[in-house]
DOKE-450640 format. One record per residue (C-alpha): x, y, z; residue in one letter. Coordinates in steps of 0.02 Angstrom, whole numbers, plus 50000, padded with zeros to 5 digits. Layout:
REM DOKE-450640
XYZA
...
//
This chain:
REM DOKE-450640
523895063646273X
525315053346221X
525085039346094X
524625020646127X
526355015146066X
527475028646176X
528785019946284X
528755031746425X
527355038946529X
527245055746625X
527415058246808X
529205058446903X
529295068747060X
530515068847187X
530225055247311X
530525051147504X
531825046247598X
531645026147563X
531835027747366X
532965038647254X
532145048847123X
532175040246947X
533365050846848X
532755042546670X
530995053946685X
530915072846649X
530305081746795X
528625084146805X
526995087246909X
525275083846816X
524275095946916X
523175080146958X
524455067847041X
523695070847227X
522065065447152X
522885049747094X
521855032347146X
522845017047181X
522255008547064X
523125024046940X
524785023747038X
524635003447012X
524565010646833X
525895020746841X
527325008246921X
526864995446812X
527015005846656X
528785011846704X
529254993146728X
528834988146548X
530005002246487X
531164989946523X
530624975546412X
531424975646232X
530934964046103X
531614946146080X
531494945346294X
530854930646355X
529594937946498X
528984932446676X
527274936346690X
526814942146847X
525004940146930X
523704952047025X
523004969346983X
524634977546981X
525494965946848X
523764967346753X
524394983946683X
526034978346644X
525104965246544X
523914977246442X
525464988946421X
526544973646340X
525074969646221X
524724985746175X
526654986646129X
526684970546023X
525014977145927X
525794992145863X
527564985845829X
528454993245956X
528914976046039X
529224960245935X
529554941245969X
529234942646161X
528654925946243X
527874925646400X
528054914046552X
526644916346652X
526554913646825X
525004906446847X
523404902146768X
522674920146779X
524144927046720X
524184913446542X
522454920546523X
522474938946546X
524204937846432X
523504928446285X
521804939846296X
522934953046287X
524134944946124X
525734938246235X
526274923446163X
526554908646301X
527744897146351X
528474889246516X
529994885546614X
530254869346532X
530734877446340X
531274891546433X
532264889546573X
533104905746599X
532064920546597X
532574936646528X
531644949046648X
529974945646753X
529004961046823X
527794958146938X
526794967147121X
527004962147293X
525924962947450X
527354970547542X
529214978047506X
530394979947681X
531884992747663X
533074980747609X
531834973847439X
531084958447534X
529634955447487X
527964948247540X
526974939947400X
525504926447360X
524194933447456X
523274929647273X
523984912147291X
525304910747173X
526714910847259X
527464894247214X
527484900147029X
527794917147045X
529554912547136X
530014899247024X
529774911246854X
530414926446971X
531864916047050X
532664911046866X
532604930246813X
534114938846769X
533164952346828X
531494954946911X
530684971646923X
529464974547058X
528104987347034X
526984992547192X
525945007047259X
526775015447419X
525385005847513X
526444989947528X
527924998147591X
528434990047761X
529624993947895X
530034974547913X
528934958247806X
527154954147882X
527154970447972X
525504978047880X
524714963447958X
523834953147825X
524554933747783X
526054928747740X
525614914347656X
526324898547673X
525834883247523X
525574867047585X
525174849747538X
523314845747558X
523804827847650X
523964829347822X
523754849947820X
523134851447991X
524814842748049X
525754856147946X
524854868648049X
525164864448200X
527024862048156X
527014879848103X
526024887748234X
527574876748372X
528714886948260X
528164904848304X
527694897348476X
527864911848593X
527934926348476X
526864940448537X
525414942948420X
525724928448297X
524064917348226X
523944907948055X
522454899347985X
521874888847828X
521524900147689X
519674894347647X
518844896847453X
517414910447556X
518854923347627X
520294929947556X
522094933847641X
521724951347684X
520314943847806X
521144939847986X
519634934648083X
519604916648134X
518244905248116X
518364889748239X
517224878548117X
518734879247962X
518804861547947X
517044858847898X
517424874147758X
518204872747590X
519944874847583X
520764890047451X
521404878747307X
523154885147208X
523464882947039X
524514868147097X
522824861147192X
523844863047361X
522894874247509X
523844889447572X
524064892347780X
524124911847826X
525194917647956X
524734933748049X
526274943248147X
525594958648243X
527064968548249X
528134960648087X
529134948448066X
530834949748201X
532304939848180X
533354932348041X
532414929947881X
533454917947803X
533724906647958X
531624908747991X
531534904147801X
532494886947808X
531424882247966X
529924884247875X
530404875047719X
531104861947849X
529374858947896X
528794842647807X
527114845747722X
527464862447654X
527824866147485X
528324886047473X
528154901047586X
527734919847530X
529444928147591X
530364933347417X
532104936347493X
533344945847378X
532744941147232X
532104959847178X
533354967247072X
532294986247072X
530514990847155X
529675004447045X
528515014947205X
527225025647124X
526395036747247X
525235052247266X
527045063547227X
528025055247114X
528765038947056X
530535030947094X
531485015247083X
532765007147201X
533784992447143X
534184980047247X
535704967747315X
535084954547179X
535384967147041X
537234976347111X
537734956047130X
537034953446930X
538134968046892X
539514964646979X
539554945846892X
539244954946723X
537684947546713X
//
């Protein structure tokens, strides 16, 4: 077993097609990795991302079960000395919490307005880094921390890869203003008018956005509240998202009454995959465009 303070963790296999192999690991192949849970690849990725934080960083603090081990890992470093004068920048209320239970000093955009590195999961990665994120409801947060990264490191099981965003069919969600939300809805729904398999509906506080049944009675239910005390509106896609992200992006944020949407486009500058045979990173346009600027 290695000790608490090691840097690096064991387990780099070859990987598929997607992903090239991360060179910085010695090859090896724990004779338990196909008995690996999720919850231990989850483990795994996030571990590898925090190899990247040095000491005097200023840190985006991601949120979610994934970026829950990166926050253990980065407290266990501080602890025994093998990280020093990191400060955190959480991106939501969760996140403050679970970092300052686990010893991460705290700060915020406002002292610190250019963040050092943020590593955080994501509900879905498409081939070119895209991602899907804020099916916890932080989305508006989580961009704005990830979005003023020099670099942000994305750490995922191979569950949440996607051939193209919203095609694992759970929510992409969408934050709105609470004032007038049922307009906003309908404005969104005329967006994706004629799309085969689209539906969106108000996240409510009794179901989560993994749930995709529809309940006709959801405006005599309690709307999901953010950290930002706006409501989030899920949109379903059967078959993914087609078309131009970009130009479907700026029609959405068009849309008056909505605040933020869940589609994080080229802003990863590596994904870390763990998976049942190994564990590999990919880095992204955002980080070849940071290098090429001599960022």
């Amino acid at each position: 077993m290695r000790a608490a303070c090691s840097r690096t963790i064991d387990m780099a296999i070859p990987f598929p097609h997607l992903l090239h192999h991360d060179r910085s690991q010695p090859a090896a192949s724990p004779p338990s990795c196909a008995a690996r849970s999720q919850d231990e690849l989850k483990r795994v990725a996030a571990h590898r991302a925090v190899e990247f934080v040095q000491s005097g960083m200023v840190l985006g603090l991601g949120t979610g079960s994934t970026a829950a081990h990166a926050l253990d890992r980065i407290g266990d470093l501080l602890r025994c000395g093998a990280l020093r004068d990191i400060v955190g920048i959480p991106t939501s209320e969760w996140a403050a919490a679970r970092a300052a239970a686990a010893g991460i000093p705290l700060s915020d955009l406002n002292a610190h307005p250019v963040v050092d590195l943020s590593i955080d999961g994501a509900d879905e990665v498409d081939p070119a880094l895209n991602l899907v994120k804020g099916r916890g409801g932080s989305l508006l947060r989580e961009k704005m921390v990830e979005g003023a990264s020099r670099r942000f490191v994305v750490i995922v099981d191979e569950s949440k890869l996607v051939p193209r965003l919203g095609a694992s069919g759970l929510a992409v969600p969408v934050e709105v203003i609470p004032f007038g939300w049922a307009l906003t809805l309908r404005r969104l729904r005329s967006l994706f008018e004629g799309m085969p398999g689209f539906n969106l509906k108000l996240r409510t506080a009794a179901t989560d956005a993994k749930a995709n049944s529809f309940d006709e009675n959801v405006f005599e239910q309690e709307a999901f509240v953010t950290d930002n005390k706006n409501y989030i509106v899920d949109l379903f896609f059967e078959d993914g998202i087609h078309g131009d992200l970009n130009l479907i992006s700026d029609e959405i944020l068009r849309i008056t009454g909505v605040v933020e949407h869940g589609m994080f486009l080229g802003l990863a500058s590596s994904v870390i995959v763990a998976r049942k045979d190994g564990v590999a990173r990919k880095d992204g346009v955002a980080m070849m465009e940071k290098k090429l600027n001599g960022i």
